[in-house]
C-alpha positions in Angstrom: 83.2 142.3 123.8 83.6 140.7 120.3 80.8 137.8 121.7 78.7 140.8 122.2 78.9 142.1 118.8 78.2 139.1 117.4 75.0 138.2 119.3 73.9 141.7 118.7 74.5 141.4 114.8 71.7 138.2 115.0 74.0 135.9 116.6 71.3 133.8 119.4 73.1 133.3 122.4 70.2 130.5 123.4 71.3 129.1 119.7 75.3 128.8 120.5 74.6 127.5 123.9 72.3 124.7 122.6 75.0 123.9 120.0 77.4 123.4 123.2 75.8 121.0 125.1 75.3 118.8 121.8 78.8 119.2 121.0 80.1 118.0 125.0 77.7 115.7 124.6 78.6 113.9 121.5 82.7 114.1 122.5 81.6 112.7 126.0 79.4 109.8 124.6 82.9 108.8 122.1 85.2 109.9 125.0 83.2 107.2 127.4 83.0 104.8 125.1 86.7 104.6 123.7 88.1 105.0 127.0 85.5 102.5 129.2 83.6 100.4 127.0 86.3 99.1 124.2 88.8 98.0 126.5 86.8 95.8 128.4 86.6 93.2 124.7 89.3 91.5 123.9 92.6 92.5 122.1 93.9 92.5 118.5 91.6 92.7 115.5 88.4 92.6 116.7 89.4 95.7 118.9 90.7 97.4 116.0 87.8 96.6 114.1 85.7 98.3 116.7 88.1 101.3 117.1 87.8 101.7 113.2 84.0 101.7 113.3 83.8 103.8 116.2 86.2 106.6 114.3 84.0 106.4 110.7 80.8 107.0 113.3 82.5 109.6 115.5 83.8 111.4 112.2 80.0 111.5 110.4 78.2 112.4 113.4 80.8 115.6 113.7 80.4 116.1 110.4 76.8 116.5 110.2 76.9 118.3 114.1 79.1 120.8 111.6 76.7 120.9 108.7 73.9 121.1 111.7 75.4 124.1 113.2 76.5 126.4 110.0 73.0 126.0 108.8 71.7 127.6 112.1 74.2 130.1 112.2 73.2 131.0 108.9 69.5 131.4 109.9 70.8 133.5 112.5 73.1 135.9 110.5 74.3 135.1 107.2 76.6 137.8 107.1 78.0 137.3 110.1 78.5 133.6 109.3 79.8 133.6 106.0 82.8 136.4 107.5 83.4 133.9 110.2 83.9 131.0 108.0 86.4 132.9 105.6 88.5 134.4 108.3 88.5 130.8 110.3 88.7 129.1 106.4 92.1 131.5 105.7 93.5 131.6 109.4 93.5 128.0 109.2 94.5 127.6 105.5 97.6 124.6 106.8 95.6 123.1 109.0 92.7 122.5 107.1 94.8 121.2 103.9 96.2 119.0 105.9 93.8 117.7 108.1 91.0 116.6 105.4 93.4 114.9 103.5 94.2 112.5 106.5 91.0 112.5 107.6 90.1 110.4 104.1 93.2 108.5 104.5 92.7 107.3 108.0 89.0 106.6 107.3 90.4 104.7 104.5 92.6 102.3 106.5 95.2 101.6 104.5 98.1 102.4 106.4 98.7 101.5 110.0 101.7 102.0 112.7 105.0 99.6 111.6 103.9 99.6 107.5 106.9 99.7 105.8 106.5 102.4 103.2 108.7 104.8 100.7 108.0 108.3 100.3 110.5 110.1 97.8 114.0 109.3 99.2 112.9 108.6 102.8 112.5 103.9 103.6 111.3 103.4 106.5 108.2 102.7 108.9 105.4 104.2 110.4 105.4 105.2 113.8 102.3 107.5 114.4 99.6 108.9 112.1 98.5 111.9 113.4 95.8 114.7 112.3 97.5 116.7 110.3 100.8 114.3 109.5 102.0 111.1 109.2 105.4 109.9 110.6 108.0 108.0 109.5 110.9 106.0 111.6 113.9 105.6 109.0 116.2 102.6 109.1 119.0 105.7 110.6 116.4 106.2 113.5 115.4 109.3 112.3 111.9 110.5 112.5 110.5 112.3 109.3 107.3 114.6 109.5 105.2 114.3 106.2 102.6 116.7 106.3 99.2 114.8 104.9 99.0 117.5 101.6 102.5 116.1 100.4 100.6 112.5 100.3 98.3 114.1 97.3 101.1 115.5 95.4 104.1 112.6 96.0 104.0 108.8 95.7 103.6 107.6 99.0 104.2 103.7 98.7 103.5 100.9 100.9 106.0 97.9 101.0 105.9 94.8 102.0 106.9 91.4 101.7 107.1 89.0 98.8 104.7 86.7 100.2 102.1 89.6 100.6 102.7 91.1 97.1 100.8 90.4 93.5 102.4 89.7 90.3 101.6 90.0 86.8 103.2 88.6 83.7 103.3 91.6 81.4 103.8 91.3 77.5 104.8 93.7 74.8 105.1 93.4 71.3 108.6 95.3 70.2 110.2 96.2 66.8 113.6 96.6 65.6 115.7 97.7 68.5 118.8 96.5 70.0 117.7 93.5 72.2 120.8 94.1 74.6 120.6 97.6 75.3 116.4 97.1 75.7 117.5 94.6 78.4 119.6 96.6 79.7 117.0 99.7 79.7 114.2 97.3 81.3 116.3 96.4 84.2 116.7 100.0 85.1 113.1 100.8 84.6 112.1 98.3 86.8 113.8 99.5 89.5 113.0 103.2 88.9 109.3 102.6 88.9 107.6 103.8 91.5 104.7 101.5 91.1 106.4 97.9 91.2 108.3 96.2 93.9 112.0 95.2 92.8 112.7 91.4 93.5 115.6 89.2 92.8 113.7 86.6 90.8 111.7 88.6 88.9 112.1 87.8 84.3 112.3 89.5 81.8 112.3 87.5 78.6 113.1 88.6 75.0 110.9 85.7 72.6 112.6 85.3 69.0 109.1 86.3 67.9 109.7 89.9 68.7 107.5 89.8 72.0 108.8 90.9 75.5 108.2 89.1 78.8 108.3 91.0 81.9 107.3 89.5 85.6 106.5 92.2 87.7 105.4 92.7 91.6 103.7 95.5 93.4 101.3 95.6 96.3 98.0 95.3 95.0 96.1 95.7 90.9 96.0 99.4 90.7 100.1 99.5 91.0 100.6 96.7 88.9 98.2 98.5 86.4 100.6 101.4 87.1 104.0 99.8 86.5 102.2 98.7 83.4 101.3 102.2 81.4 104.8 103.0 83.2 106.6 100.4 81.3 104.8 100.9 78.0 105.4 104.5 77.7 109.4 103.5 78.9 108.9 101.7 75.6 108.0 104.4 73.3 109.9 106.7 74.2 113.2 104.3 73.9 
């Protein structure tokens, strides 16, 4: 009855059935080729190599199939269309805010299954990345469901070992403050950054020439960068 409506309100049934076949189509052609044509090369990182190219493809062609198929629907009824889109649009308000948000992080690649990551209080690793969230496998066994929205709005940090990790000598220039207690104060700031990776070796020198040393790790430039402004404004506000 409601399929009625809509066809008779400019909707072309000849338009949505078109639209379809291209759809079963294009999830056929991805579904055959995942499924029969990827296993049959080798194993390990040329096979995820492929399987990464093969999701950026699969996720642009639906994404213009999408763009495709609202501008038809427009042509067809732009009434009709736009009302569709907000009711879908606000039916679907969780879904959607999470699912876009992983879809750029998965077509981003920077986390896979066993990463060792930190998000707020939770250590652990991660066992599935899903459409909507990303799960973590705590040191307890415990399985914790981030949904991908919290990603955009808490740190979500990847660890890893001290042989993977960069460093950067850091140096301030300091003024009259008590050297102990800024020692002190660096130690803990160190360790509370959310940017930087806490090692057992890392320095932190005080110079007699008023200048302070610190040797810092984190998992790539942009973090060290952030540990950086982190520990400067630590600094100024001591």
């Amino acid at each position: 009855m409601l399929s009625n409506r809509l066809f008779s309100l400019g909707y072309g049934l000849d338009t949505f059935i078109i639209l379809l076949l291209i759809g079963g189509v294009i999830f056929g052609s991805f579904y055959l080729v995942r499924h029969y044509i990827v296993p049959v090369f080798e194993t390990g990182k040329k096979n995820a190599k492929i399987e990464l190219f093969l999701f950026r493809l699969e996720t642009i062609i639906w994404l213009l199939f999408a763009f495709f198929s609202i501008t038809q629907f427009l042509t067809e009824s732009l009434f009709v269309t736009a009302a569709l889109l907000l009711v879908v649009g606000l039916i679907g308000f969780n879904f959607w805010r999470d699912f876009f948000p992983g879809l750029w992080l998965r077509l981003g690649n920077k986390y896979k299954v066993n990463d060792p990551v930190r998000f707020m209080n939770y250590i652990g690793l991660i066992s599935k990345i899903g459409t909507t969230s990303i799960h973590l496998k705590t040191k307890d066994e415990e399985i914790v469901y981030i949904p991908f929205h919290k990603l955009t709005s808490e740190l979500f940090v990847k660890r890893q070992a001290k042989g993977k990790l960069m460093s950067k000598k850091i140096v301030y220039q300091i003024g009259d403050i008590d050297k102990e207690k800024l020692l002190s104060a660096v130690n803990g700031w160190i360790q509370e950054c959310p940017w930087s990776i806490p090692q057992s070796d890392y320095v932190v020198n005080l110079q007699s020439d008023g200048f302070l040393n610190i040797t810092v790790y984190a998992v790539d430039e942009y973090s060290l960068t952030k540990t950086e402004f982190y520990l400067q404004n630590c600094l100024e506000s001591f």
